[in-house]
C-alpha positions as CSV (number, residue, x, y, z in Angstrom):
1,X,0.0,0.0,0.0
2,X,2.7,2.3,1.0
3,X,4.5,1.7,-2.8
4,X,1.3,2.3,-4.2
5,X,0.6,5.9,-2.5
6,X,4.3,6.5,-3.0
7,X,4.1,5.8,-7.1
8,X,0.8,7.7,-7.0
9,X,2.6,10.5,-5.8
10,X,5.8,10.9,-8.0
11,X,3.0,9.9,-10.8
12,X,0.7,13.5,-10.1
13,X,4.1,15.5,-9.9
14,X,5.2,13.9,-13.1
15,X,1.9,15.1,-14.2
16,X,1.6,18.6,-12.8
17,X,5.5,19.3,-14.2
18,X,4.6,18.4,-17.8
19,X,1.6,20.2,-17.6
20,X,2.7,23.2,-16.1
21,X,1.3,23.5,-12.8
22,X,4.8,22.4,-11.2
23,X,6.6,24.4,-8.2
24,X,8.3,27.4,-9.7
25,X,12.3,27.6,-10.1
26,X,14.4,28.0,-6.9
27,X,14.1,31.7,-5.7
28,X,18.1,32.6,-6.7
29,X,18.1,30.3,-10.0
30,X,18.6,33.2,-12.4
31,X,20.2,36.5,-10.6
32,X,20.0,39.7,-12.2
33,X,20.3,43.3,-11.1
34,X,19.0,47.0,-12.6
35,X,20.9,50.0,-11.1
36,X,23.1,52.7,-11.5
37,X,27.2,53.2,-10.4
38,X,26.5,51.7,-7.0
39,X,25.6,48.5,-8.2
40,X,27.5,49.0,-11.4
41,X,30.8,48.6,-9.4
42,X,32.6,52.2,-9.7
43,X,34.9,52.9,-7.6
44,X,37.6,56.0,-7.5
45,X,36.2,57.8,-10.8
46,X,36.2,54.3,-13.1
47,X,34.8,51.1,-13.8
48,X,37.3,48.6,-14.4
49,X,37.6,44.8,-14.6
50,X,39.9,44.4,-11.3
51,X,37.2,45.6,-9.1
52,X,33.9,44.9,-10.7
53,X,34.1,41.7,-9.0
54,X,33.8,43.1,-5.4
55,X,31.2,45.1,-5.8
56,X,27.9,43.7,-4.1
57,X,26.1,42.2,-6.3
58,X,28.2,39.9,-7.3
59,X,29.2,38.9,-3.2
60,X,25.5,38.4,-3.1
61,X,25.2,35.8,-6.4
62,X,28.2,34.1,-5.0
63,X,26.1,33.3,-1.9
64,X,23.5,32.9,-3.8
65,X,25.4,29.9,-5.9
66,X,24.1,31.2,-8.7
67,X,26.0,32.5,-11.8
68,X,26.4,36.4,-12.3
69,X,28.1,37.3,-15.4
70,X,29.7,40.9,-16.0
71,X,30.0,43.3,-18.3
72,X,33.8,43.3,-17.5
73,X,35.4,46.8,-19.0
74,X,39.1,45.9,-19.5
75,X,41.6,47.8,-17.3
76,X,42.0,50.8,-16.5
77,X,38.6,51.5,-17.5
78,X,36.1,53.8,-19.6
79,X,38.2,56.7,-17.3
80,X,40.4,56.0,-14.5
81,X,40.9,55.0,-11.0
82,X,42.3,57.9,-9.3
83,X,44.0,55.1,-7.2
84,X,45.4,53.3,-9.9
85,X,47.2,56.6,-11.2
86,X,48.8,57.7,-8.5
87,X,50.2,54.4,-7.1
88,X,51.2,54.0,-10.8
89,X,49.3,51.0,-11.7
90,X,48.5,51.8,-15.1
91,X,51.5,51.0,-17.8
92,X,51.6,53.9,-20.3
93,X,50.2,51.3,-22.9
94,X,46.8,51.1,-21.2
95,X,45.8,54.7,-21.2
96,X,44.4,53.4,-25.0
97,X,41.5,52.1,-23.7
98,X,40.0,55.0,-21.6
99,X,41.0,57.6,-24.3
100,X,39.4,54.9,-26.7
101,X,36.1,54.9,-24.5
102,X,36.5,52.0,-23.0
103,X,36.1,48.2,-24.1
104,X,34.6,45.1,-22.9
105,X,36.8,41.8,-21.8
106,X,34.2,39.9,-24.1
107,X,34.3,42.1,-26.8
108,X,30.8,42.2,-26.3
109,X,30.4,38.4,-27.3
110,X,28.5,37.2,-24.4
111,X,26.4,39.7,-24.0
112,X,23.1,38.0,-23.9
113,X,24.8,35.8,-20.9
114,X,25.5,39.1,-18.6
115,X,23.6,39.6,-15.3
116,X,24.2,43.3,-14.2
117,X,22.5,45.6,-16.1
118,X,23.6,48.6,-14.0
119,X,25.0,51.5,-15.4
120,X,27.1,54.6,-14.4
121,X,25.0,57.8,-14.3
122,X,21.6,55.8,-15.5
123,X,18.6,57.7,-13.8
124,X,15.0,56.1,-12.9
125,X,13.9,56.9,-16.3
126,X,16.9,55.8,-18.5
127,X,17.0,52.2,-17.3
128,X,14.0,52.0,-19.3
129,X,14.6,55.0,-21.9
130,X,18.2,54.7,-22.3
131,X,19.7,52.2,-25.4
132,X,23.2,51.3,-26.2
133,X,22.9,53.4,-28.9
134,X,23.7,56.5,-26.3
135,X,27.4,55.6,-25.9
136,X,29.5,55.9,-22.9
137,X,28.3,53.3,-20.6
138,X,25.3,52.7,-21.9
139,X,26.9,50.8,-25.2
140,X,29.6,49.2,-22.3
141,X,27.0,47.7,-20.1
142,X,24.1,47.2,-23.2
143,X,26.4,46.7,-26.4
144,X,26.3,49.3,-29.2
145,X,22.9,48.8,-30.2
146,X,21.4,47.1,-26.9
147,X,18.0,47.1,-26.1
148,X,17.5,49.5,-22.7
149,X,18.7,47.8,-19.5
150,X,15.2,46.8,-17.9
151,X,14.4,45.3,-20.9
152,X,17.5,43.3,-21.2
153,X,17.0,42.1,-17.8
154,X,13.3,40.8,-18.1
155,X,14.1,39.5,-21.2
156,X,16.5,37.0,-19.4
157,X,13.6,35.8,-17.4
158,X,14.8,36.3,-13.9
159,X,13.6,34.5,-10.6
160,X,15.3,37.1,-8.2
161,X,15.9,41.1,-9.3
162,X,17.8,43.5,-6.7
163,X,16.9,47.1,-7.8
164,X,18.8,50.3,-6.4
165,X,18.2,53.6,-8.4
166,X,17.2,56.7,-7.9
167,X,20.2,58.0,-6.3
168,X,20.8,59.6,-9.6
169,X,17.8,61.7,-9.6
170,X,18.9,63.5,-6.4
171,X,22.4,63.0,-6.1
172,X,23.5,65.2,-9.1
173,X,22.1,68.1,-7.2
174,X,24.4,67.5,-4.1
175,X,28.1,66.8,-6.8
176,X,27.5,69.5,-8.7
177,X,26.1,72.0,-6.0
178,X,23.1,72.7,-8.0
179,X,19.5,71.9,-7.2
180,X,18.8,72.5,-11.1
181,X,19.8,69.0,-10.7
182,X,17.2,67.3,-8.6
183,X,14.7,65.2,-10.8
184,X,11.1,67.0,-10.8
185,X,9.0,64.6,-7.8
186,X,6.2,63.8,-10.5
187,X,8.3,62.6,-13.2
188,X,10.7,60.4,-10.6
189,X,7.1,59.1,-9.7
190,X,5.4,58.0,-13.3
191,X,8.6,57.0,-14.2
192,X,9.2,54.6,-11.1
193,X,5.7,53.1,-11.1
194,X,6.0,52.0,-14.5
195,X,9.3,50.4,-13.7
196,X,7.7,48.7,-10.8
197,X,4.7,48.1,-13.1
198,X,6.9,46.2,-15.5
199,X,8.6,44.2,-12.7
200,X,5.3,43.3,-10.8
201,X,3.9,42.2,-14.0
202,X,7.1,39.6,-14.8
203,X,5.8,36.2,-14.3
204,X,9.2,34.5,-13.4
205,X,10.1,36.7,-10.8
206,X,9.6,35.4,-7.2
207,X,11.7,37.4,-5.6
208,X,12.9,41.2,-5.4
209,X,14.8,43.3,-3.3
210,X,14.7,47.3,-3.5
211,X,17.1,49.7,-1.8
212,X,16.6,53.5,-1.3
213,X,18.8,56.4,-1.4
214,X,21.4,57.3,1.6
215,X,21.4,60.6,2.7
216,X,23.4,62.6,-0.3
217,X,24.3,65.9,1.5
218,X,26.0,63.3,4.0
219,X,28.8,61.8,1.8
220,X,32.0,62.4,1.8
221,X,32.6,64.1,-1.2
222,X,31.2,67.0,0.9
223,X,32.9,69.1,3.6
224,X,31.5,71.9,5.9
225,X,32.5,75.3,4.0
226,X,34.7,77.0,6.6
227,X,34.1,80.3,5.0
228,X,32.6,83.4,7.0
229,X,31.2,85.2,3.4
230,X,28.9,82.2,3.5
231,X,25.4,81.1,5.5
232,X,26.7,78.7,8.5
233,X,26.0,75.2,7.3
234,X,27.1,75.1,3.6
235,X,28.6,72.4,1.9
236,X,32.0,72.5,-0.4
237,X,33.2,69.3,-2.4
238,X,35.9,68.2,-0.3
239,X,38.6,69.0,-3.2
240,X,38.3,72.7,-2.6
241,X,40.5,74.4,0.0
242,X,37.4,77.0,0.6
243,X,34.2,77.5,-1.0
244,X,33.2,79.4,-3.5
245,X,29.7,81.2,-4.8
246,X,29.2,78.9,-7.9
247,X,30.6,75.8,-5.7
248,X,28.8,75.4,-2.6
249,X,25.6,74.2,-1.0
250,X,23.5,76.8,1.0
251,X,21.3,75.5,3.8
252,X,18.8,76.1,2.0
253,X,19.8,74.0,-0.8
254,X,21.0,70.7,1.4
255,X,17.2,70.8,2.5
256,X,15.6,70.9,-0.6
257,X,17.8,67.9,-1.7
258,X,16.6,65.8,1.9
259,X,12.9,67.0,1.1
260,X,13.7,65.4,-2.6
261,X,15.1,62.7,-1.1
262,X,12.6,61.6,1.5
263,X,10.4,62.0,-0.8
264,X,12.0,59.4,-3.4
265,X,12.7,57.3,-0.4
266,X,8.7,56.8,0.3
267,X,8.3,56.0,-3.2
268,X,10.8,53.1,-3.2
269,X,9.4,52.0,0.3
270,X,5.8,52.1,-0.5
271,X,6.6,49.8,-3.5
272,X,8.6,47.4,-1.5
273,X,5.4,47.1,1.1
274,X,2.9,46.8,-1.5
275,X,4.3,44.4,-3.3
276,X,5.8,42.1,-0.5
277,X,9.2,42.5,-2.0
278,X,12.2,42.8,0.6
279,X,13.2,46.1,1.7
280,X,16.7,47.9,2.7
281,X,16.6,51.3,4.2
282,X,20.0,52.3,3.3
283,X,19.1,55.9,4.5
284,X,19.1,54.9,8.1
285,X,22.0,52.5,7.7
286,X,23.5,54.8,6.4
287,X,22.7,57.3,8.5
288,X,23.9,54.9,11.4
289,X,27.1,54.4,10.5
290,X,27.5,58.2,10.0
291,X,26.8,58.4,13.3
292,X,28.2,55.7,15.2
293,X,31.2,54.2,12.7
294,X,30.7,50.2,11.5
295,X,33.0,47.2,13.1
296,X,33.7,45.0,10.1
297,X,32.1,41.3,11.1
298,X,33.4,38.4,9.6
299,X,31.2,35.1,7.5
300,X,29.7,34.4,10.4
301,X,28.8,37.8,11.9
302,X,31.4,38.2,15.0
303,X,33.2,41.5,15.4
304,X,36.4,42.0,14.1
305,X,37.7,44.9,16.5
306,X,38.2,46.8,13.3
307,X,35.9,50.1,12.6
308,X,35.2,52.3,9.4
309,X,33.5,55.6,8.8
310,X,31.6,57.7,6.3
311,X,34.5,60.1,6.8
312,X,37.0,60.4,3.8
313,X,39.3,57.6,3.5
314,X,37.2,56.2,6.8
315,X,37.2,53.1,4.6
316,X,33.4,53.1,3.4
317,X,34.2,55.4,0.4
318,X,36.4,55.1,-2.5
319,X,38.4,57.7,-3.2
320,X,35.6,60.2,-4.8
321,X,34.0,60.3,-1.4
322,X,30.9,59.4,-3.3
323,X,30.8,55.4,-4.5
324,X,31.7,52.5,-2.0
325,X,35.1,51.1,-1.8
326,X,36.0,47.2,-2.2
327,X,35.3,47.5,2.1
328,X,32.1,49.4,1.4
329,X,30.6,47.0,-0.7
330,X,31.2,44.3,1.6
331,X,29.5,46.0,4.3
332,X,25.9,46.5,1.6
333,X,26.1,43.0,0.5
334,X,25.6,41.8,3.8
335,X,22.4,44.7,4.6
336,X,21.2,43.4,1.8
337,X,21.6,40.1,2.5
338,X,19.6,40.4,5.8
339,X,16.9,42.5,4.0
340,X,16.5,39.4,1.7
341,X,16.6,36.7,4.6
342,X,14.1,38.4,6.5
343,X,11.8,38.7,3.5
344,X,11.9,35.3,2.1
345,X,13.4,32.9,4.9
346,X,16.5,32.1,3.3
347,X,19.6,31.3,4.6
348,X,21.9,33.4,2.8
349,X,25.8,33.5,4.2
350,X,27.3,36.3,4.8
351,X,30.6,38.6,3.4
352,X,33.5,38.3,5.6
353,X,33.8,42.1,5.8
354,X,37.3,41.9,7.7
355,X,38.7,39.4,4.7
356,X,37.7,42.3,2.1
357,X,39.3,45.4,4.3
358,X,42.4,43.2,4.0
359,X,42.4,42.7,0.2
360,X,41.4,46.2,-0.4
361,X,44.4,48.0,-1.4
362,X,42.6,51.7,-0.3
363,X,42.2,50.1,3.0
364,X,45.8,48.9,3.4
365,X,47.5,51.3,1.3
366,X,45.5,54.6,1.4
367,X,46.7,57.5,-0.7
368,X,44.9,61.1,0.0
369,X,45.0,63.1,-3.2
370,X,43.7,66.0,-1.5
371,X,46.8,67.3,-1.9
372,X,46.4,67.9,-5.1
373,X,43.1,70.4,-3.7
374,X,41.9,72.3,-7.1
375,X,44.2,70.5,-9.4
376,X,43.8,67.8,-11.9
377,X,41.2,65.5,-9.4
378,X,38.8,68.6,-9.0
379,X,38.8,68.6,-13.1
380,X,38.4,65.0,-13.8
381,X,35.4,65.0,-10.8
382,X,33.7,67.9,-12.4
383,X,34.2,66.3,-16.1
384,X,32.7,63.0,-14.5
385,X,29.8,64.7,-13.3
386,X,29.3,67.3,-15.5
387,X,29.6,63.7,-17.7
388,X,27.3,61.6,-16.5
389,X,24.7,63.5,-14.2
């Protein structure tokens, strides 16, 4: 009797699988993630194939055990790693490919077998808008004549999506000390709910994790203006020895981009809520470490005895005081990991943060080109911005 039930059983799952009813893939089957230069993995002013690797998202598939192919850019870069030049890591060869605009590792031959479809200076709107046929890295995440990111991405059919954009659409406003800047409130919001439309509506996905936007007039790339001329509590990127009128953030100004902000932020967390998809407030981590400092943990969460900050070269920031360093990203993959665990009941590992602070050559080996205040790295920031914002 028992064999019988037994046979009976295998017999309606045989059934239910060829007809279509069966269980639906493993939640991390087929990874893929939509962003902007968080996820895409710059670090230091450039995107190179040395430290894509480390950035979150692929930490996360690792854990995951799934495969997460990337649009490598061969080294140094489209641009460079302000890093790499001064510690002269870059033969006088390599300079081609940056003054070239960049190329990929594949050539662009395995393109339909990449997972991160996040790109440099991509705002809400351009994920969706944007096609390869733009250039830059557009055409180095998309190919030259690539379909736009999101649709890349659901073309692939994925079970689990991590999101994180819409820094783009305030941060500008904050680098380039211009409010001009800030994406319009009603435009962020058609444009995200038809992002989240088009997600939502994607059949394969079980699984989604959405991150906001940290606190932009909080980064390291900006310093209090020490300057009497100007309203107590402006803002100067940190390159400048004193603020000027056309650089500089009024108090005024650092509010309006937290009123844009928050109000980006509900956006993102009402859509998390109401669709049951899990949630990181990276504002209020964020916020947290600004506060309090981080102590790196290791795989299986202990302390390490070793701290970072959101202060420049406190070991969260790369070198633009802006995007995460090798450490940084280390320290999101595993918020993110507990945003996803506590969402879906799974068992994700964790990043040995320590293990990445000792591979990261910033951490061990830092180099302060503030020295350099208003010279060549207070060009090449502006031209990135002025760039890609």
């Amino acid at each position: 009797m028992g064999k019988r039930i037994a046979l009976t059983a295998l017999f309606v799952m045989f059934v239910c699988s060829t007809s279509g009813f069966a269980a639906t893939a493993p939640l991390f089957e087929r990874y893929y993630a939509i962003g902007d230069s968080l996820t895409h993995g710059f670090q230091s002013g450039a995107v190179e194939e040395t430290r894509q690797p480390l950035a979150y998202a692929p930490r996360i598939a690792a854990l995951m055990g799934t495969e997460f192919n990337l649009p490598l850019l061969k080294f140094p870069g489209y641009l460079v790693n302000i890093e790499d030049v001064a510690k002269g890591n870059i033969r006088w060869w390599q300079y081609y490919y940056p003054l070239t605009g960049g190329s990929r590792v594949d050539g662009y031959d395995d393109q339909n077998s990449v997972n991160n479809f996040s790109i440099t200076g991509t705002t809400m709107s351009q994920i969706f808008t944007h096609s390869g046929s733009e250039g830059g890295f557009f055409k180095l995440v998309l190919g030259s004549d690539g379909d736009p990111a999101l649709d890349q991405a659901l073309a692939k059919n994925p079970t689990f999506l991590s999101v994180w954009l819409g820094n783009n659409d305030v941060l500008g406003a904050a680098l380039s000390t211009d409010t001009a800047a800030l994406t319009p409130i009603e435009d962020f919001r058609d444009d995200f709910e038809y992002l989240i439309s088009r997600i939502a509506s994607k059949d394969s996905i079980q699984g989604v994790v959405i991150m906001n936007v940290p606190d932009v007039t909080c980064i390291a790339y900006l310093d209090e203006a020490d300057n009497p001329d100007l309203p107590a509590g402006s803002y100067k990127p940190f390159w400048l020895y004193e603020a000027t009128e056309g650089i500089v953030l009024t108090p005024d100004e650092v509010e309006l981009i937290g009123q844009r902000n928050a109000e980006i932020n509900q956006e993102i967390s009402d859509a998390a809520y109401a669709n049951g998809w899990a949630f990181v407030d990276v504002h209020e981590i964020f916020s947290e470490i600004k506060a309090y400092g981080h102590e790196l943990k290791d795989q299986y969460g202990a302390g390490s005895g070793v701290f970072i900050s959101t202060d420049y070269l406190g070991g969260l920031f790369s070198l633009d005081g802006v995007h995460p360093s090798v450490t940084g990203h280390a320290v999101a993959a595993n918020h993110i990991i507990e945003g996803i665990n506590g969402t879906y009941g799974t068992g994700l590992g964790y990043v040995d943060e320590y293990q990445a602070s000792q591979t990261d050559t910033l951490f061990q080996d830092p180099y302060d080109p503030r020295g350099l205040i208003n010279g060549w790295i207070g060009r090449s920031l502006h031209f990135i911005i002025d760039l890609f914002d």
